[in-house]
N, C-alpha and C positions, 0 to 999 in steps of 0.2 A: 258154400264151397265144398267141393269132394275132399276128404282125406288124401294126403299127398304127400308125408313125412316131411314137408317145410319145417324146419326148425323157427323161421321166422314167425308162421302163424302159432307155434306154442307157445311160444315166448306173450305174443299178443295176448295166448287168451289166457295165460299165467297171471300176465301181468292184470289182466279187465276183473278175471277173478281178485285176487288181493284188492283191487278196489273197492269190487262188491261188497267181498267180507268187511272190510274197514265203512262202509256207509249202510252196515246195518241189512244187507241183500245178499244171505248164504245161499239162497237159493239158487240164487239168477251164478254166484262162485260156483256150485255146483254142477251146472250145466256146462260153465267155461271149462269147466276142469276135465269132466266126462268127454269135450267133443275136443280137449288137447290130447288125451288119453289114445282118441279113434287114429288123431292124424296119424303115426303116433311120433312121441318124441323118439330123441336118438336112446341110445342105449345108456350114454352117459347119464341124462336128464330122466330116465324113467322113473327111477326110487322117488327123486324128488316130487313128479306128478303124483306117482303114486301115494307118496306121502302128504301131499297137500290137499286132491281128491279124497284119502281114506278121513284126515281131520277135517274136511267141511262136511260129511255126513255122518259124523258123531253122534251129531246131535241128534237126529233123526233116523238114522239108522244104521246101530250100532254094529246089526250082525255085516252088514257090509264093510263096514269098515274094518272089520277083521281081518277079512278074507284082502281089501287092499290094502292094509298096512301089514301083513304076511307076507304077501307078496312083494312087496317090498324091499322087505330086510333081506328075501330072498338072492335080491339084485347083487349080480357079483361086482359092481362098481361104485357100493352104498361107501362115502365116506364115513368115518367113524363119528364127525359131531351128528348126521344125520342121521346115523345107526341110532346114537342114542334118542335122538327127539321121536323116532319111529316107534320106541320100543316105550317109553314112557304114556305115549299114546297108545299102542295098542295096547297097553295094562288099563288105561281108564277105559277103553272099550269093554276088553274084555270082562275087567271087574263090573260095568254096566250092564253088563249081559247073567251076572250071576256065573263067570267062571274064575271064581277069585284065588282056587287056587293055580291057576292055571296062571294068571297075571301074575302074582308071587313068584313062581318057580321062575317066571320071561325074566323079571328082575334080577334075581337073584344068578341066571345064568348069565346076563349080559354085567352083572356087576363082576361077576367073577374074569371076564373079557375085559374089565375097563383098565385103560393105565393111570389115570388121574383119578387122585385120592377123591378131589372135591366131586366126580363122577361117581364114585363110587359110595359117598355119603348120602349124594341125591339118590342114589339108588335105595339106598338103602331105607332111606325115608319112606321112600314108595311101596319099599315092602310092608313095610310097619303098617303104614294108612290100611294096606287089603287086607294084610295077615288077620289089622283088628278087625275086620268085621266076619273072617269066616267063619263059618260051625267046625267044619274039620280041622283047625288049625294043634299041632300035634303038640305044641309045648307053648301055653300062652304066656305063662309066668314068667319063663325064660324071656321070652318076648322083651315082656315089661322090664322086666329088668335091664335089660341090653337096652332099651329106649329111654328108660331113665340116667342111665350111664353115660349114654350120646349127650342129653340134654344137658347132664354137669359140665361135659366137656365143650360144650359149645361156646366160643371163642369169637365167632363171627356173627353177623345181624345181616347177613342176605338172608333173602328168599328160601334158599333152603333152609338155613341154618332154623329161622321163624317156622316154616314148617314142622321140623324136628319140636321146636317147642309148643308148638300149637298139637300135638300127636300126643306130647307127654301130658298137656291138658287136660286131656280128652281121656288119655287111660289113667289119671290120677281120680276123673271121676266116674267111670265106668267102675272101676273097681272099689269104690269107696273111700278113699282116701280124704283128706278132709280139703274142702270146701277153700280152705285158705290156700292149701296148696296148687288147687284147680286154678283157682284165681290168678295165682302168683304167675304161674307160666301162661296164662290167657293172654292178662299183660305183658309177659315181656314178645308172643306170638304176633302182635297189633302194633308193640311200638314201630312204626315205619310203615304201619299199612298194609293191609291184602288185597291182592287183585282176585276179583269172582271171573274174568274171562282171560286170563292167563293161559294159554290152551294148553303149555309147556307143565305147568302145576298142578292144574285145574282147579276147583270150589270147592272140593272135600275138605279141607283143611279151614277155610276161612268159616265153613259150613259148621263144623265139631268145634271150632273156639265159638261161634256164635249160641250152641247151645251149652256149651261148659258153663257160659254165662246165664243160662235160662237156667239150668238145674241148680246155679249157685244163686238163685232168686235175685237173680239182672236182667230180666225178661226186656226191661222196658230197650237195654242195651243189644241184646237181642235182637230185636224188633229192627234196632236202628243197621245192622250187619247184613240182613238179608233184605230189607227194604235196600242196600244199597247194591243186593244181588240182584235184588228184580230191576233197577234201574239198571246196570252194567249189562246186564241180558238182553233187553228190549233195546235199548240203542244199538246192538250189534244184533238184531232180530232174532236173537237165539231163543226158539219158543220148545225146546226139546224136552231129554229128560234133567237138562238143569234147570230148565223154569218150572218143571215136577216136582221136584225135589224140593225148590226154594218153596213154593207156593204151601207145599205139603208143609214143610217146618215151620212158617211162618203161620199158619196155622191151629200146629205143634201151639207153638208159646203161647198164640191168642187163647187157644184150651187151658193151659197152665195156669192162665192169666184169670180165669174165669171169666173170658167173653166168648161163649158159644158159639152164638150165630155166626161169629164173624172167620169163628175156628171152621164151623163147617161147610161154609162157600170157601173159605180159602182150601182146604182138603178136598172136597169135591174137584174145585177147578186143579187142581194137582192130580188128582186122579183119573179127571177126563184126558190128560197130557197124555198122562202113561199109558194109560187103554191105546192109546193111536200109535204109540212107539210100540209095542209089545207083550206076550203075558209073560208072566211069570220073571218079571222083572224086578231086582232092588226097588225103584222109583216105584210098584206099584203095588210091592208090599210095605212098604214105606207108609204109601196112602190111606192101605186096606184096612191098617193097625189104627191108625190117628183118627180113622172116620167112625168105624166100631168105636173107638173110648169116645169121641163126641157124643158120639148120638146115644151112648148109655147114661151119659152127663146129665145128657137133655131127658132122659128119660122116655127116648125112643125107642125102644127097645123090641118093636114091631120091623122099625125100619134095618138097624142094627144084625136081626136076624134076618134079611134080607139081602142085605151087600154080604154075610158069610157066606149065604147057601149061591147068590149069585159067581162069588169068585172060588167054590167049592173050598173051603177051608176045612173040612170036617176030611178032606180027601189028601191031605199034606201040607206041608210047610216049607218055607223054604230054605238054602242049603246057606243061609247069610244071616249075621246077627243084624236084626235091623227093630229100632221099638218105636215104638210102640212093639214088640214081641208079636207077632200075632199068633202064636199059637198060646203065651198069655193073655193076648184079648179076647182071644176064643174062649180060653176058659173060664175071663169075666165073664163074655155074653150067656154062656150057660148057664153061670151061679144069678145071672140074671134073671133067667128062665125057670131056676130053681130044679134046675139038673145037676144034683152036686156032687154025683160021684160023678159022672163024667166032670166035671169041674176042675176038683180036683186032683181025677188025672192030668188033666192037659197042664193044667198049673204048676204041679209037681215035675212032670217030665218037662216043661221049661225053667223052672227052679234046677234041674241037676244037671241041667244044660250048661246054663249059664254059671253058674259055681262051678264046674270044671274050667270053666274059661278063668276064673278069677275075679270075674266081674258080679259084687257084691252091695252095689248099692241101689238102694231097695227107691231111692230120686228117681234113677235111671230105670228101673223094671221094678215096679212094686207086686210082683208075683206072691212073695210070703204074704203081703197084706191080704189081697184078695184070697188068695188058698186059708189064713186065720180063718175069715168072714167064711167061707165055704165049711170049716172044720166045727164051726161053732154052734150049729145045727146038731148036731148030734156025738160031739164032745171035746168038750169044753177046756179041758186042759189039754190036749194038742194044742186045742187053738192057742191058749195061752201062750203055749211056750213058742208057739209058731210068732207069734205078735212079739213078743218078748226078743227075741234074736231079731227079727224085722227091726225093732225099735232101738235097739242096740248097736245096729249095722246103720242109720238114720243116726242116732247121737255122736259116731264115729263121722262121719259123714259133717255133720255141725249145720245144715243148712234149716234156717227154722220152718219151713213148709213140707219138709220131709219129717221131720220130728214131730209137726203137730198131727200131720198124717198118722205116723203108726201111733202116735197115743191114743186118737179117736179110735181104732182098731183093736187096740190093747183095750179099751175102756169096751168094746163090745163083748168082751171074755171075759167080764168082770164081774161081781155081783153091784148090786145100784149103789150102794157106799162108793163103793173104791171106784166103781165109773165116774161119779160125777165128780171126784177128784183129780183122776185123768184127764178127762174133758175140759175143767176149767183151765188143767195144763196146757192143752191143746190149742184151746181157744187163744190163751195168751202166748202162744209160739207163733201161730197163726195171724192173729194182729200185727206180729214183724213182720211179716212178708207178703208177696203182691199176690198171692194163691188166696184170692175172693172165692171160688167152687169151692175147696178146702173149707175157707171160711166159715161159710154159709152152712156145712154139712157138719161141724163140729158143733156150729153153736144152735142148729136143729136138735140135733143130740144131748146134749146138755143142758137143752131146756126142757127135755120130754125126762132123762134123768133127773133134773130136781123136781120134774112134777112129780114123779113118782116118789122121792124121799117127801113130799109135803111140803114143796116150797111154790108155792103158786105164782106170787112175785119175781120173784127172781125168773121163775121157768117163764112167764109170758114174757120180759125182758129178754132173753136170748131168744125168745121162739120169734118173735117180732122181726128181733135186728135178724136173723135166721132168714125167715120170710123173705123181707128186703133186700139181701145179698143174693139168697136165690134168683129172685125175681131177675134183678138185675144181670143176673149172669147169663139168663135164659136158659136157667135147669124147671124149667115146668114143675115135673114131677117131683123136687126137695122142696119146692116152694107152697106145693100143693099137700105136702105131708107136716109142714110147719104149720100149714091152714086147719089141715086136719085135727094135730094136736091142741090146737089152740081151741078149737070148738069143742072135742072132748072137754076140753078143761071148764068150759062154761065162760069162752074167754069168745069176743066179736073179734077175728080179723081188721084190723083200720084200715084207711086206705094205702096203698103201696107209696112209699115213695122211693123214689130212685133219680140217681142223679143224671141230670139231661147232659153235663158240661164237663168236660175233662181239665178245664183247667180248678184248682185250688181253688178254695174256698178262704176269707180273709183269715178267720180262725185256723183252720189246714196251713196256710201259710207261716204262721206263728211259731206253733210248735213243729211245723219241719224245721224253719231254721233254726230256731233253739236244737232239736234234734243232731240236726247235721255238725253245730257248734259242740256236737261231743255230752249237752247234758243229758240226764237223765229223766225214764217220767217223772217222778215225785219235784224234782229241780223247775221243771218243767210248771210241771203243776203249780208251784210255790209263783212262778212269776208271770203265769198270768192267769193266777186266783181263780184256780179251777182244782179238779181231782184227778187224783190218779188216771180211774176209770174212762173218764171222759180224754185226756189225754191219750190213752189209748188206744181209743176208737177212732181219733182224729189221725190219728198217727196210720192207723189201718187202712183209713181211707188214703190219705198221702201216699202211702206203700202201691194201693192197688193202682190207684191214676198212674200213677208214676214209674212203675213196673218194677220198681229195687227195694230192696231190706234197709234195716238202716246202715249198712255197710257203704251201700252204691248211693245212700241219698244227696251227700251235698257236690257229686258228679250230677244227679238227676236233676238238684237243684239250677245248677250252672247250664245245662239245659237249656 
């Protein structure tokens, strides 16, 4: 049919779209909306087109949807509840686009226009969510602060209100704070549930409590938040930059988790998303950071240098906090390459980045770690003292996968004494939590330190179980330097074993639920006539299958 300003036909193809959208066919919504746009509607009805047309290409293409949800607001017949859905949306576009302070100031102007207070909280909230990720943002502290204030005050359990505490979550662990209190407010963000396709909301918020839970070593919980993203995405066909995003995180954890391979097809397929959407995108610096730390994991570091020089990294950064950091993954790849005054520049100017922001925990951006290991080369007390604050801002923090982290780092500025006292620290921090890569790489190191104090025993006993968790996690290259040490030592590599099955083992069974019952190892040990040690190790494995500490395990258990 010709365009003809029929009011009836827009209505038709208003309504055929809202169908589409609801069975999963933004696409085919797309088109209805564009050829209601042509007829066109009345004057009364434009905003609304316009507003419905700019949110069904969100997903896909955001810079268009700018320019119609501008136009939009611009409409002098826009009622006010639709003003607001208009402008809520053009802030996720525009922060999608990387104009985040631009999104902030829309908020903030149209908060300052609102009459209803609870409008003006949800505004507020929205600010909070962009504010945290900008580089430019002029008073972060203040921020926090004011969000932490909201959060006491919070009164109600809607949707906002959950938001507001899913925000405080998120900047309790960005900043260091400790672990329990990340926790505390993750929990009360979820009791009643998130929606991942909310388009009034969006999945940023249900996105940051899902990883508040990964950095407080509940990966496994994790896992279960954005597996429920990519279902909620795919039944509404949404294959944009939220299924980037999602793919890319849930990748994120599998990395954390010490399963590789599985970290790097899911970052990949996150990253081929974003390529199609746009450069120089959130979602594809997101990707860019997560695929660099994988593949240096894996010990690919051929390839690593590859995706940098592909997406020019070496040539800028981008204008949003997003970590993986990549301008600190850039300056691992380098201290990879054993470039370490460029290194540890790039490391340090993202260290004074992010410390002006507030955001200090070392879970979230382990920059001081890597700038140590870079400073240790050629002097040895910076590095110390660099590890030393790392590891201090990790015991503050309370999570045991970040604390075993900077030990093994600290124990690299150490002399062979005091290392391999660290490292056994490490090791046993590390046995609480589901950080198997960690694992593997502390108790590599701890075995090649007692070889060197004259303990050969002992050192082929970690260099083994070493070996084996590498393997397993598909770090090649840690697993291949445990092989190494082991034949220096006059020691035969055995054969690998690795477990084929994620479910428990009868013995793993045992002592998790004596665990989750509150005892301890030695208690443990006592009742079913075994040792500490061995206890331990069961327990480690429990942790890694299972993706939680002992905090999250008899939720894991229920499972």
């Amino acid at each position: 049919m010709h365009p003809e300003g029929d009011p009836w036909v827009v209505q038709q193809l208003r309504r055929a779209a809202r169908e589409s959208f609801s069975a999963g066919a933004p696409d085919a919504a797309r088109r209805y909306l564009a050829r209601a746009l042509r007829e066109p509607p009345d004057a009364e009805h434009r905003a609304e087109v316009l507003f419905e047309l700019g949110s069904a290409n969100l997903l896909h293409d955001p810079m268009t949807t700018i320019n119609q949800l501008r136009t939009a607001l611009e409409e002098p017949r826009t009622a006010q509840e639709l003003r607001e859905q208009i402008t809520y949306r053009l802030a996720q576009a525009l922060g999608h686009t990387g104009q985040l302070a631009a999104a902030a100031e829309l908020l903030a102007q149209e908060a300052r226009n609102a009459s209803n207070s609870r409008t003006r909280l949800r505004m507020q909230a929205e600010q909070f969510k962009w504010n945290s990720v900008r580089v430019d943002e002029e008073n972060t502290p203040a921020r926090s602060r004011l969000l932490a204030q909201f959060a006491k005050r919070v009164v109600g359990r809607g949707l906002a209100e959950r938001h507001i505490l899913g925000l405080r979550a998120w900047d309790a662990t960005v900043r260091g704070e400790s672990a329990a209190t990340a926790l505390e407010y993750a929990e009360q963000a979820l009791d009643g549930g998130m929606s991942w396709t909310d388009q009034d909301f969006g999945f940023e918020v249900p996105a940051v409590v899902a990883l508040t839970l990964m950095y407080c070593d509940q990966p496994g919980r994790a896992e279960e938040l954005f597996n429920t993203g990519i279902i909620e995405f795919e039944a509404k066909g949404w294959r944009g930059a939220h299924l980037s995003f999602v793919y890319t995180l849930l990748g994120y954890v599998r990395f954390r988790r010490g399963r590789l391979a599985e970290a790097e097809d899911f970052v990949r397929n996150g990253l081929q998303i974003a390529d199609r959407i746009g450069q120089n995108i959130p979602a594809q610096w997101y990707a860019i950071g997560t695929l660099i730390e994988t593949l240096l994991a894996r010990g690919n570091v051929s390839e690593a240098k590859q995706v940098a020089r592909t997406y020019r990294l070496a040539d800028g950064f981008p204008q949003a906090v997003v970590y993986p950091d990549p301008q600190a993954a850039y300056g691992k790849l380098l201290l990879a390459q054993g470039r370490i005054d460029e290194a540890e520049h790039h490391l340090t100017a993202a260290g004074k980045r992010l410390d002006l922001r507030g955001t200090r925990n070392p879970s979230w951006s382990p920059w001081q770690l890597d700038l140590a290991l870079a400073q240790v080369t050629h002097d040895t007390e910076q590095a110390r003292a660099t590890a030393a604050e790392a590891l201090s801002r990790a015991r503050a923090f309370g999570a045991p996968s970040i604390i075993g982290h900077a030990l093994r780092v600290a124990a690299a500025a150490s002399d062979p004494s005091r290392a391999a006292v660290l490292l056994k620290e490490a090791v046993g921090y590390l046995e609480q939590s589901p950080a198997a890569f960690e694992l593997a790489h502390a108790l590599i190191d701890h075995g090649a330190a007692l070889h060197t104090l004259g303990d050969p025993h002992q050192a082929a006993q970690q260099l083994y179980r070493g070996m084996e968790t590498a393997s397993a996690c598909g770090a090649d290259a840690l697993a291949n330097r445990a092989r190494a040490q082991l034949a220096s030592a006059g020691l035969r590599p055995r054969r690998l074993y690795t477990a084929e099955e994620e479910s428990l083992t009868v013995a793993e069974h045992q002592v998790a639920r004596r665990a989750a019952e509150g005892l301890d190892n030695a208690a443990i040990a006592k009742e079913t006539r075994s040792d500490a040690q061995t206890v331990s190790e069961l327990l480690s494995a429990v942790f890694t299958k299972l993706g939680t500490d002992r905090q999250g395990l008899a939720r894991a258990l229920r499972g």
